[in-house]
C-alpha positions as CSV (number, residue, x, y, z in Angstrom):
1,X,9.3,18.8,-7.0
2,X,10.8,20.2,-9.8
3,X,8.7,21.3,-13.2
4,X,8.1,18.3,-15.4
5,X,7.9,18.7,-19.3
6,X,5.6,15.9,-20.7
7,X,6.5,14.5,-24.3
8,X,2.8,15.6,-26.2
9,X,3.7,12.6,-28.7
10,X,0.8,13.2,-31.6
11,X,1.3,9.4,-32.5
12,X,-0.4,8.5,-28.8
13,X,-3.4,10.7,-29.4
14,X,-6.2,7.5,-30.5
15,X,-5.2,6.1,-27.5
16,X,-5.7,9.4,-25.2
17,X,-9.5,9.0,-25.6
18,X,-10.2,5.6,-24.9
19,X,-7.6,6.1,-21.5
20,X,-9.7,9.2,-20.5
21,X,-13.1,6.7,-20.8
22,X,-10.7,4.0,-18.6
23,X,-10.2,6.7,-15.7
24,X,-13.6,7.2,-14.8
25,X,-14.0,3.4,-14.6
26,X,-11.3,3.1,-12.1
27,X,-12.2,2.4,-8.1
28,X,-13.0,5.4,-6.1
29,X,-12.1,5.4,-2.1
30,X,-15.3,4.8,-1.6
31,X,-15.3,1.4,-3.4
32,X,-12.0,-0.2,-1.5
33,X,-13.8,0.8,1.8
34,X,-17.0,-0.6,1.3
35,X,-15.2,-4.2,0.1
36,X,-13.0,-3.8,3.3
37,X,-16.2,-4.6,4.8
38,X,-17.6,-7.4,3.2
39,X,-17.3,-10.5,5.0
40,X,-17.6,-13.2,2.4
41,X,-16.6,-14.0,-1.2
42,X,-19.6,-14.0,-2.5
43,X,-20.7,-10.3,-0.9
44,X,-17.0,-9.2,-2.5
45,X,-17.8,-11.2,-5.9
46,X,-21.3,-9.3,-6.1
47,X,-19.8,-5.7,-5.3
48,X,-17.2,-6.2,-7.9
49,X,-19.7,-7.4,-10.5
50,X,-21.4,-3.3,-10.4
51,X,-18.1,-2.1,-11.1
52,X,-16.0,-2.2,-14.9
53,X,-15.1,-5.8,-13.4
54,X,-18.3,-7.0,-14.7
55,X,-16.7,-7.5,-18.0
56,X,-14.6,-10.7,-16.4
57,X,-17.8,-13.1,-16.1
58,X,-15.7,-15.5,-14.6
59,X,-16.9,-17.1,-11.0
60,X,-13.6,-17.1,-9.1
61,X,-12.9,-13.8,-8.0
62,X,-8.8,-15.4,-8.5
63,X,-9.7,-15.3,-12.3
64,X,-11.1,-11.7,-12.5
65,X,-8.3,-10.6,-10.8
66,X,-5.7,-12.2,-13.1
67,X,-8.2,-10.8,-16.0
68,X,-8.0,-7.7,-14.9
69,X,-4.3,-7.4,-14.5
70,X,-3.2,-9.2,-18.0
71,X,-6.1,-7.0,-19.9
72,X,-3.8,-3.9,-18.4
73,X,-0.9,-5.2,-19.6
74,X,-2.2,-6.2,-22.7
75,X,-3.8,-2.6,-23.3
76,X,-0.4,-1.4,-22.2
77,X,1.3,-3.3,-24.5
78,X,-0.7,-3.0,-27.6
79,X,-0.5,0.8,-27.5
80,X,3.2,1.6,-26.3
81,X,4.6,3.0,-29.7
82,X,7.9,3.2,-27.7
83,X,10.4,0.5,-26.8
84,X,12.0,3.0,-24.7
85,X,8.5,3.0,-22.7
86,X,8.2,0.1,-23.1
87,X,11.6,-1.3,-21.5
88,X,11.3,1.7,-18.6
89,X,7.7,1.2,-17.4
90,X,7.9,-3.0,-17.1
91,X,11.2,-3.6,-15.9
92,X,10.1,-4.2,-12.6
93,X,8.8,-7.6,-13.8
94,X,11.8,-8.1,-16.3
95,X,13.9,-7.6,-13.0
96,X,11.8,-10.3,-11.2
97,X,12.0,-12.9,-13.9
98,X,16.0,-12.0,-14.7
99,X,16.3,-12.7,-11.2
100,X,14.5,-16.4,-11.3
101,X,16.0,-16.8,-14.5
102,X,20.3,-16.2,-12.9
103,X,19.2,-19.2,-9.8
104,X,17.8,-21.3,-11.9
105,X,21.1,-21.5,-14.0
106,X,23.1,-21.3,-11.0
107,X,21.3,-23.4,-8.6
108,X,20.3,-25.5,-11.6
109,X,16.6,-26.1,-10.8
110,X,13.5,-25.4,-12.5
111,X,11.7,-22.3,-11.1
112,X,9.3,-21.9,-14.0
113,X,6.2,-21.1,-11.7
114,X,7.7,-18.1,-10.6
115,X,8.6,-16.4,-13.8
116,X,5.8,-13.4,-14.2
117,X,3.6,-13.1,-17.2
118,X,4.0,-9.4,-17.3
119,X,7.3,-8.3,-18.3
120,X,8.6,-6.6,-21.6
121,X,11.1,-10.0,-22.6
122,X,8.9,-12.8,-23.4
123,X,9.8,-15.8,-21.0
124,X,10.7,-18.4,-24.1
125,X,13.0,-15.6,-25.4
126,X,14.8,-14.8,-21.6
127,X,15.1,-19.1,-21.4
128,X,16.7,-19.1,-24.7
129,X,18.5,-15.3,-24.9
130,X,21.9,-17.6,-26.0
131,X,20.5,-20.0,-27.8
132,X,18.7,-18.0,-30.8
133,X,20.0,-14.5,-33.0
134,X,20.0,-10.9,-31.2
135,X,19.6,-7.6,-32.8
136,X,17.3,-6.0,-30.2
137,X,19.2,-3.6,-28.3
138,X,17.5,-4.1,-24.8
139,X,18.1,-7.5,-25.4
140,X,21.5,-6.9,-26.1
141,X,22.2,-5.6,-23.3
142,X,20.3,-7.7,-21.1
143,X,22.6,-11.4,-22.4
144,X,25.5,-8.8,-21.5
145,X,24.0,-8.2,-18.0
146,X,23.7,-11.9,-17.0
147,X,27.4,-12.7,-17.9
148,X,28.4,-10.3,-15.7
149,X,26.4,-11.0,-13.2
150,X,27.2,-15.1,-13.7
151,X,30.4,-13.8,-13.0
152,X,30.4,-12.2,-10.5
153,X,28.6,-14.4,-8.4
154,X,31.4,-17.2,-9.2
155,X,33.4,-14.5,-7.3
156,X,31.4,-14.1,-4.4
157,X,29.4,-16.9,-4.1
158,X,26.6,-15.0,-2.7
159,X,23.0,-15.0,-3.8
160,X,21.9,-12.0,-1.6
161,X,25.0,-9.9,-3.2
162,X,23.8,-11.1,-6.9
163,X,20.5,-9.7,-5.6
164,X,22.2,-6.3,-5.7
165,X,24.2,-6.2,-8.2
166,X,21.4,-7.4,-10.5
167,X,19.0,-4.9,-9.0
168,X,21.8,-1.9,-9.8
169,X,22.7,-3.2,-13.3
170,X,19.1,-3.6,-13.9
171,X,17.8,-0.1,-12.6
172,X,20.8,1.6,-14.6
173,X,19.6,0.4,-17.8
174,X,16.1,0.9,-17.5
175,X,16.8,4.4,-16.7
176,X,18.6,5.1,-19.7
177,X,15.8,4.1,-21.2
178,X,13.8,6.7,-18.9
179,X,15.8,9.5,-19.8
180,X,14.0,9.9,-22.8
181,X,11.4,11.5,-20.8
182,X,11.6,14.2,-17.9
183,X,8.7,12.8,-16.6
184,X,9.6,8.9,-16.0
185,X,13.6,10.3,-15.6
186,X,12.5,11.8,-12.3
187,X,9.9,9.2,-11.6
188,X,12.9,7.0,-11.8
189,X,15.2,9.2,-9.8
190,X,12.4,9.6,-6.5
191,X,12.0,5.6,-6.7
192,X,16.0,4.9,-6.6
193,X,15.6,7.8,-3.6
194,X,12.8,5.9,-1.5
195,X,14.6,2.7,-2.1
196,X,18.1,3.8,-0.6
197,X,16.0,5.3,2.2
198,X,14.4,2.3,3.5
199,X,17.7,0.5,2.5
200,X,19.3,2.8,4.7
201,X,16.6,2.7,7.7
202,X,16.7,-0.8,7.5
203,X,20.6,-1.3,7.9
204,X,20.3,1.2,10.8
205,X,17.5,-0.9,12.5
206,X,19.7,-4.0,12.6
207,X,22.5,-2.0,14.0
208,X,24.6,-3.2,11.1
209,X,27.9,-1.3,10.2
210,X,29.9,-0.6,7.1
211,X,32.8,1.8,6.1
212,X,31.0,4.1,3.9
213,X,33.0,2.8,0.7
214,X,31.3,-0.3,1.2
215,X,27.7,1.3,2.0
216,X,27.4,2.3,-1.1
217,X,27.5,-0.6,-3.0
218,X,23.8,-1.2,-1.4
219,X,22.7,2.0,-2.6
220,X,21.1,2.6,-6.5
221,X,21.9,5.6,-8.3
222,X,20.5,8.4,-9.9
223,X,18.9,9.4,-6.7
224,X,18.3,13.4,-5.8
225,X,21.1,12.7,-3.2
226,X,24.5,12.0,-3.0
227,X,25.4,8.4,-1.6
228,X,27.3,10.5,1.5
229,X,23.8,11.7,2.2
230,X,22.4,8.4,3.2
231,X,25.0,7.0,5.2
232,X,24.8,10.7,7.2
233,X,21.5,9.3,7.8
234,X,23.5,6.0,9.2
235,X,25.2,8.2,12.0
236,X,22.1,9.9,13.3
237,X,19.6,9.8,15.9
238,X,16.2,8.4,15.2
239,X,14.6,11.4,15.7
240,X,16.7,14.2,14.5
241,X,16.5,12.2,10.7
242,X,13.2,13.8,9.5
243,X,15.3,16.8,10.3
244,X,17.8,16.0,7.2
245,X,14.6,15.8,4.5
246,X,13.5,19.0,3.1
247,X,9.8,19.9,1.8
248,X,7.0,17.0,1.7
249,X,9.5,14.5,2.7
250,X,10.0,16.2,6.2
251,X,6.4,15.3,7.1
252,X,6.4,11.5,5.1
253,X,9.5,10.8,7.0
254,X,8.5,12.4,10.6
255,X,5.0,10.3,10.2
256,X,6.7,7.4,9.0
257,X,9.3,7.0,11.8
258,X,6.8,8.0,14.1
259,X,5.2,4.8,13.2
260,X,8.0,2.6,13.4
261,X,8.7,3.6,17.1
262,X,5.6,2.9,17.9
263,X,4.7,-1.0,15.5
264,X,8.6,-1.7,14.9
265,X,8.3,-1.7,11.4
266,X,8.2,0.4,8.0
267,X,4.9,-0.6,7.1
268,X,3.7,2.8,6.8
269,X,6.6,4.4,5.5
270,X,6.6,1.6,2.6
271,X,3.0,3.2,1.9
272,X,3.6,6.9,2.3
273,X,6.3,6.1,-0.2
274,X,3.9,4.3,-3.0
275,X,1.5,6.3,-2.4
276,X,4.2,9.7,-3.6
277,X,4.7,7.6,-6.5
278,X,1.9,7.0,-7.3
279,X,1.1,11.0,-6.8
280,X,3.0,10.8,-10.3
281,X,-0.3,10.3,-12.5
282,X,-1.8,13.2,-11.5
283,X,0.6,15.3,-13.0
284,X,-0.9,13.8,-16.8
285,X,-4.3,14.0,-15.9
286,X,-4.5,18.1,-18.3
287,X,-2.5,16.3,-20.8
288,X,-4.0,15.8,-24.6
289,X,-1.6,13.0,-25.3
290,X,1.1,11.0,-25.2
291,X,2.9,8.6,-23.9
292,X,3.2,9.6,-20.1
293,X,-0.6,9.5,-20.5
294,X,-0.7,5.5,-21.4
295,X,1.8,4.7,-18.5
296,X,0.0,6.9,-15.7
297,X,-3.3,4.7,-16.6
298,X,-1.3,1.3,-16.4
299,X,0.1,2.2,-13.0
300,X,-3.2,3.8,-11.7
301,X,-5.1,0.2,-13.1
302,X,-2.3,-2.0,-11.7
303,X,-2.2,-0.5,-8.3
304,X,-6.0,-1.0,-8.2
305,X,-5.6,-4.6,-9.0
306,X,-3.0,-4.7,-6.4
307,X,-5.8,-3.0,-3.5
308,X,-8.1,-5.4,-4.2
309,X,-5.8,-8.4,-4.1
310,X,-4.6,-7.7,-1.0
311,X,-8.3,-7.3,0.4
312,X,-9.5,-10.4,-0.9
313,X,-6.3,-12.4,-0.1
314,X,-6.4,-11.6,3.6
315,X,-9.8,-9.8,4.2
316,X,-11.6,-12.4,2.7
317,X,-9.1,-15.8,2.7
318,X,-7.4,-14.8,5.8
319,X,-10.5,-13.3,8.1
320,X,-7.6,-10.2,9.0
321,X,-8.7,-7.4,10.7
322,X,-9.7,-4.7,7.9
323,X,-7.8,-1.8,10.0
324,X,-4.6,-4.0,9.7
325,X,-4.9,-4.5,6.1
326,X,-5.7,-0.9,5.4
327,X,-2.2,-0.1,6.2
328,X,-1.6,-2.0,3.1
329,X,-3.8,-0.3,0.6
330,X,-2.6,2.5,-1.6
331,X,-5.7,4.9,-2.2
């Protein structure tokens, strides 16, 4: 991986402390294994309440969990000086609720429920983007984005196609908006990489075919690799692909496919993936300041959020075998 050079932005220096104080209150290994063990609600709710979750006094652990994740957002939020951060760090969940926003016009239902709280365009504004005065440039550019896409989904008539071409449209903008930073521009560049992989791996595991002028239209850009690159993956054998990666991603590969031959899925590889990116915080952590600092915390809290979700969903709700759901957890 290439050397980074962090923006040390002065104006994010009040914030640097009170993030440093956050860290040490985040969930060790230690602390997702012992709750991958607990049997019952009440056994998880007690464990949780000796942790930085205490703060959430609520009774339902459903209600700490949603605490916890809108209290990161909210720090998030209130201390981003940047839009540029801003736009680039949530557009994940602006994606998502562009997404619900396009079927709902199209399919002319109301999918309110699914719109997420957590994205950088307020839901009343999205609902109403033609309806009211624009001079935010995001914005802007977003009302542009759904008339194209409107458009070209009354040529195709496809809503898995307006799937990708929102997701590309969507991904190029944000990383504009990246590029401002070396540090989320290749952040940016080794998600759009891991994606066309497993886009890629995918296509090749339902034995589906395309000429490679229309394989590319699946692919997002700005990855390290060309889009030739991926469908060369297309045309070989299973195991001579982890022969193609170079470095670290010989072994995440190799271990990942490994696992697929022998559970038939991508489960692992998914994981090895997230867990790379993840890798991305610790790259901040002899920083002083700035705004890299702010978004390594909010994906280091989110993630955690994430962990213990999925533990109390199916650990606890759904009685799963804790070895299964392990697979899941990004630690």
């Amino acid at each position: 991986m290439k050397l980074i050079k962090f923006k040390e932005d002065a104006k994010y220096a009040f914030v640097a402390g009170r993030i440093r104080v956050r860290e040490k209150e985040l969930l060790k290994k230690e602390d997702f294994e012992n709750l991958l063990n607990k049997e019952e609600e009440k056994s998880f709710l007690d464990y949780l309440k000796e942790t930085s979750y205490q703060k959430f006094l609520e009774e339902k652990v459903e209600k700490i969990l949603w605490n916890a994740q809108l209290e990161n957002y909210q720090f998030f939020k209130n201390y981003c000086l940047d839009d540029w951060l801003y736009y680039s760090v949530l557009f994940e969940y602006d994606l998502h609720n562009l997404k619900v926003y396009l079927k709902s016009e199209i399919l002319k239902k109301d999918f309110s429920l699914y719109f997420s709280r957590f994205s950088a365009i307020p839901i009343n504004i999205l609902k109403n983007l033609f309806q009211i005065k624009i001079e935010n440039e995001y914005l802007l550019k977003i009302k542009e984005l759904i008339k194209e896409t409107i458009s070209y989904f009354e040529e195709v008539k496809n809503l898995t196609l307006l799937d990708i071409f929102v997701d590309k449209r969507m991904f190029t903008l944000a990383y504009e908006y990246a590029k401002n930073s070396d540090f989320l521009k290749l952040y940016f560049e080794e998600k759009a990489f891991q994606k066309n992989i497993l886009t890629t791996l995918r296509m090749k595991r339902k034995g589906v075919y395309f000429l490679e002028k229309d394989f590319y239209f699946f692919l997002l850009p700005y990855s390290f690799y060309g889009f030739s690159f991926y469908y060369e993956i297309l045309k070989t054998d299973w195991e001579k692909i982890p022969l193609l990666f170079k470095g670290d991603y010989f072994s995440i590969i190799k271990e990942g496919l490994m696992d697929y031959q022998k559970e038939g899925n991508f489960i692992l590889l998914e994981n090895l993936f997230k867990k790379r990116l993840l890798s991305f915080a610790n790259f901040t952590k002899y920083l002083i300041f700035g705004g890299e600092l702010l978004c390594s915390y909010y994906w280091q809290r989110d993630n955690e959020v994430d962990n213990l979700s999925k533990i109390y969903y199916l650990k606890i709700k759904e009685k799963l075998p804790k070895e299964w759901i392990a697979k899941f957890l990004i630690i």
